[in-house]
C-alpha positions as CSV (number, residue, x, y, z in Angstrom):
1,X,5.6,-6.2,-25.9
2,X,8.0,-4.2,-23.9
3,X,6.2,-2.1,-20.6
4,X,5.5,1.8,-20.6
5,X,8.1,2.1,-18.4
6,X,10.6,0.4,-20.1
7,X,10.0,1.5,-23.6
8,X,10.4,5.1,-21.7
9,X,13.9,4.2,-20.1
10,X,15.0,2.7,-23.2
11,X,13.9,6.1,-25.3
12,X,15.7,8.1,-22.7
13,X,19.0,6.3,-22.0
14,X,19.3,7.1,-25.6
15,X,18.5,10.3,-25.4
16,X,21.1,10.7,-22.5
17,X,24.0,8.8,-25.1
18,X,22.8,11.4,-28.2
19,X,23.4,14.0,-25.3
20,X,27.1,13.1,-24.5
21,X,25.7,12.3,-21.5
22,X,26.9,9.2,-18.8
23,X,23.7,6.6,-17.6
24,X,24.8,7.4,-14.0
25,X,26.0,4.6,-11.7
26,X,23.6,1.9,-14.0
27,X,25.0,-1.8,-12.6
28,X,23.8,-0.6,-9.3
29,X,20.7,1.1,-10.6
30,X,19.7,-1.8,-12.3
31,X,20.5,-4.2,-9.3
32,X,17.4,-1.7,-7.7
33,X,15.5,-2.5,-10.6
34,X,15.5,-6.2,-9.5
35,X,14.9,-5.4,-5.9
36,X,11.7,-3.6,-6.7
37,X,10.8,-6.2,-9.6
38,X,10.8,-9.1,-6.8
39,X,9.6,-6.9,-4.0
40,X,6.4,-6.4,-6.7
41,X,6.0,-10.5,-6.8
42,X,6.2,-10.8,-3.1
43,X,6.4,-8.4,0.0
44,X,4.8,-5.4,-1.6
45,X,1.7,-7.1,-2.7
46,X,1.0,-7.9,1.2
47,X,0.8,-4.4,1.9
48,X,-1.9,-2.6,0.6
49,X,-3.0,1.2,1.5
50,X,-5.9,2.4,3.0
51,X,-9.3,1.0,0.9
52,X,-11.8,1.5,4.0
53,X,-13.7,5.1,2.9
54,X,-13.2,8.3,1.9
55,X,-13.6,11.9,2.8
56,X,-14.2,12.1,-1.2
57,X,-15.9,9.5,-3.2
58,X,-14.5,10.0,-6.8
59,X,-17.3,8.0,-8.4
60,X,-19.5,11.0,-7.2
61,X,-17.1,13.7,-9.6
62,X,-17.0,14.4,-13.0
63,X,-14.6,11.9,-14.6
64,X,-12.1,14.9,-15.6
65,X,-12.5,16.0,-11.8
66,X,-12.1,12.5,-10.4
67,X,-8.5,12.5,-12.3
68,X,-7.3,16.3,-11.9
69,X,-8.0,15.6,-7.8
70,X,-6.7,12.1,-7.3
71,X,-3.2,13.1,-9.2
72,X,-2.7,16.4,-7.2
73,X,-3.9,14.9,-4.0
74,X,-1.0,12.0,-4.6
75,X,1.9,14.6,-6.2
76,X,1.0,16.8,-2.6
77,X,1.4,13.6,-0.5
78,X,4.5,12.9,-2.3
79,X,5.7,16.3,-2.0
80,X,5.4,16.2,1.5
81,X,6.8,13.4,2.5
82,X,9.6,14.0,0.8
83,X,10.3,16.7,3.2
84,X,9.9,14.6,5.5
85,X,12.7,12.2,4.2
86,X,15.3,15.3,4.1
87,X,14.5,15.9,8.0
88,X,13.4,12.7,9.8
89,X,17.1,10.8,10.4
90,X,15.5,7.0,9.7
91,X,13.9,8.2,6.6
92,X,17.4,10.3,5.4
93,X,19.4,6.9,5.9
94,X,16.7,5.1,3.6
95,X,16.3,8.1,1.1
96,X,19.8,8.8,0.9
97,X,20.8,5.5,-1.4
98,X,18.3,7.5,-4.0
99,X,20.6,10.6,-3.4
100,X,23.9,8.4,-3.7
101,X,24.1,8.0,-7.2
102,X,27.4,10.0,-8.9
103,X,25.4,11.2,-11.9
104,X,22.4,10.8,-11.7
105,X,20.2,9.7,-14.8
106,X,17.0,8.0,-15.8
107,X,17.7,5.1,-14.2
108,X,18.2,6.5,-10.8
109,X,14.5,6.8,-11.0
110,X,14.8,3.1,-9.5
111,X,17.3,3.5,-7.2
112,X,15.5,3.4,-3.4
113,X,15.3,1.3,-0.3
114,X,13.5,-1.5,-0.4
115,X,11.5,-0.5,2.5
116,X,10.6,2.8,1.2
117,X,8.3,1.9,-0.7
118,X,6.3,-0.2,1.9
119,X,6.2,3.5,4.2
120,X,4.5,5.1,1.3
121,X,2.0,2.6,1.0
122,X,0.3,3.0,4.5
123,X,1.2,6.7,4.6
124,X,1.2,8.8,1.5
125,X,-0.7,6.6,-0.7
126,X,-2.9,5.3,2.3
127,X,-3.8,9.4,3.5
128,X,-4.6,10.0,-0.5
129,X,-7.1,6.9,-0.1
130,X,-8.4,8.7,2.8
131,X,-9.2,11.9,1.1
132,X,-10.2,10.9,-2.6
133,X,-11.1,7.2,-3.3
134,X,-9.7,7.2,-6.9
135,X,-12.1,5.7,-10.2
136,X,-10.6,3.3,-12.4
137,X,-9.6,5.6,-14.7
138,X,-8.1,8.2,-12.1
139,X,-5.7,5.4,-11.4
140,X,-4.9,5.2,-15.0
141,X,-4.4,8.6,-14.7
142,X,-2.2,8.4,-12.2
143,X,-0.1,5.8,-13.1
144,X,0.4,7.3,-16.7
145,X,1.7,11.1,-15.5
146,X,3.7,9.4,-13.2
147,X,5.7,8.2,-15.8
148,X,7.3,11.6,-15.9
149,X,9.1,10.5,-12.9
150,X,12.1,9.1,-15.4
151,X,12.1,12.2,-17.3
152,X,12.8,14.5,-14.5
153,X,15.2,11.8,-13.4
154,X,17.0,11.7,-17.1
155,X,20.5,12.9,-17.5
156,X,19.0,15.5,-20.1
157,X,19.5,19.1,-19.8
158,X,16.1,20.1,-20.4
159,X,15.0,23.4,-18.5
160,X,11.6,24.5,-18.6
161,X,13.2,27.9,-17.6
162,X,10.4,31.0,-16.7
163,X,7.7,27.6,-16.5
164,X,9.6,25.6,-14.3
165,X,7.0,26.1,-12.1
166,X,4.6,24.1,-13.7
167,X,5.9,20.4,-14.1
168,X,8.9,19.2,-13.4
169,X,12.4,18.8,-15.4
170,X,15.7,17.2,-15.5
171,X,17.3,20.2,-14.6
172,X,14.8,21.5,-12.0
173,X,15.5,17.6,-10.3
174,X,19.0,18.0,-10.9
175,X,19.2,20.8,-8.7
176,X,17.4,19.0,-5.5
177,X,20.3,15.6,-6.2
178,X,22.8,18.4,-6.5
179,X,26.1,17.3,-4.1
180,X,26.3,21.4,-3.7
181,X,25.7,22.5,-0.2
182,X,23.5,25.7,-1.1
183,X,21.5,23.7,-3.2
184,X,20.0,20.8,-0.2
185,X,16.7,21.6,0.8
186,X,15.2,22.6,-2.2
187,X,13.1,21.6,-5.5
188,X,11.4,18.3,-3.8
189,X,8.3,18.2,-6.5
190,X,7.5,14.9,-7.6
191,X,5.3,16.7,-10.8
192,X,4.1,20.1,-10.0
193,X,7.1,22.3,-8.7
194,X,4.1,25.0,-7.9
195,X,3.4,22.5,-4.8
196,X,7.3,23.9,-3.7
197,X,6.3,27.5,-4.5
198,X,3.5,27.3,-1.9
199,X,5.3,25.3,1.0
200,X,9.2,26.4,0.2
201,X,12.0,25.4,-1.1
202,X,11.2,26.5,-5.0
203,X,14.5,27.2,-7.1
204,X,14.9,27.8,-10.5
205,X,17.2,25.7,-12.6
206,X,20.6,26.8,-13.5
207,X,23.9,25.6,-15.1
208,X,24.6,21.7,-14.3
209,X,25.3,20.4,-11.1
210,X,27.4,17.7,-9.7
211,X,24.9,14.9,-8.0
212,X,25.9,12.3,-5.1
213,X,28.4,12.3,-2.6
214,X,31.5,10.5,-1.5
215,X,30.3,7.1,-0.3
216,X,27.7,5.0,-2.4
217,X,26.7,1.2,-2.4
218,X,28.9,-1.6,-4.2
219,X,26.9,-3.9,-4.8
220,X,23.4,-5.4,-3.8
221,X,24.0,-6.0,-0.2
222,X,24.7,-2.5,0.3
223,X,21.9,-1.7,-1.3
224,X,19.6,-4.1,1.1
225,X,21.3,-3.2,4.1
226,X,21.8,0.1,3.2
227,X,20.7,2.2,6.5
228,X,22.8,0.4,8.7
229,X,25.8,0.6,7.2
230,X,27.5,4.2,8.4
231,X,25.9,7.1,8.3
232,X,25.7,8.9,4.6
233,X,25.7,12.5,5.1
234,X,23.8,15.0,7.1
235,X,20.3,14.8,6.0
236,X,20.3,17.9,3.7
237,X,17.4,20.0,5.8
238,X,19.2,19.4,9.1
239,X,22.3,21.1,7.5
240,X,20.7,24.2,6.1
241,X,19.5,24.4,9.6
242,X,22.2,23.5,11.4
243,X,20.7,20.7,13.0
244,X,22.0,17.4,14.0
């Protein structure tokens, strides 16, 4: 039996080839598919977030509650630091193999550092931990809606238009990937773009972007060594601002 998350990839790479549409730069997307498939069997399970308390026991909620807190708690966290990753250099030179892909598609849902993931675990996912401990089933929860995560990521051009507030889309995503100057710095929602509306940086969708920029890994080395192989563009925040 195939996983959720393949059978959702499979569904939408299909989608993307009914659309007309490319599957982005795939051999290298699917090379980070194998770099986060052995990172699960080995260094990632020896990091684990924050299980020592919390401000909020979830136990103590209304199942429905438990679930509706945990996810927005998480998709804030995520929101956040992923503002960080667009202004913090170290993080731009890790975040920016996710940005590097020429067109981007479902499968560039995959496409990260290594290392990234291990940050989020004692940050983002460890400060959620802190808040909320989630229940069994708000960790279901989680998991499930984060499956979204390869629809926004789809080469689809599906725009929620006057609701793109709400959740997230292809096009909504498409805009924060978008290779266009005036477009860095905005759209960074995980799942709920009404997190951007309240802290900046909320755009609605329009027409179909170009996505990546000129250089991009080769093959797996690259993507393993990625942030110390040259510098890969400006982080987008520190341009808008005209920062270094």
């Amino acid at each position: 039996m195939l996983s959720p998350s393949i059978t959702v990839i499979i569904v939408l790479t299909l989608l993307e080839r009914r659309a007309g549409h490319s599957s982005g730069d795939w051999w290298i997307n699917l090379q980070s598919f194998a770099i986060s498939t052995a990172g699960a069997f080995s260094i990632y399970a020896w990091v684990k977030p924050w299980q020592a308390g919390s401000l909020i026991e979830g136990e103590a909620l209304p199942a429905w509650a438990g679930v509706v807190l945990f996810i927005l708690v998480q998709d804030l966290g995520e929101n956040l630091y992923h503002r960080l990753q667009h202004r913090i250099p170290i993080l731009w030179e890790m975040h920016s193999l996710h940005h590097s892909d020429p067109d981007m598609a479902v499968l560039t849902t995959y496409r990260h550092f290594w290392a990234d993931r291990l940050i989020k675990t004692v940050t983002v996912y460890s400060l959620a931990g802190m808040i909320i401990s989630p229940t069994p089933l708000a960790a279901m929860g989680y998991f499930a809606i984060s499956m979204w995560n390869f629809v926004a990521h789809a080469n689809l051009d599906w725009n929620f238009g006057k609701w793109s507030w709400a959740i997230n889309s292809p096009a909504y995503h498409r805009r924060h990937h978008s290779s266009a100057p005036e477009h860095y710095d905005s759209n960074f929602a995980a799942l709920f773009p009404f997190f951007d509306v309240l802290l900046g940086g909320y755009n609605v969708p329009s027409g179909r972007p170009e996505t990546g920029f000129e250089r991009r890994p080769h093959g797996l080395i690259d993507q393993l060594i990625w942030p110390f192989i040259g510098k890969h563009r400006k982080a987008p925040g520190a341009e808008v601002s005209g920062q270094a």
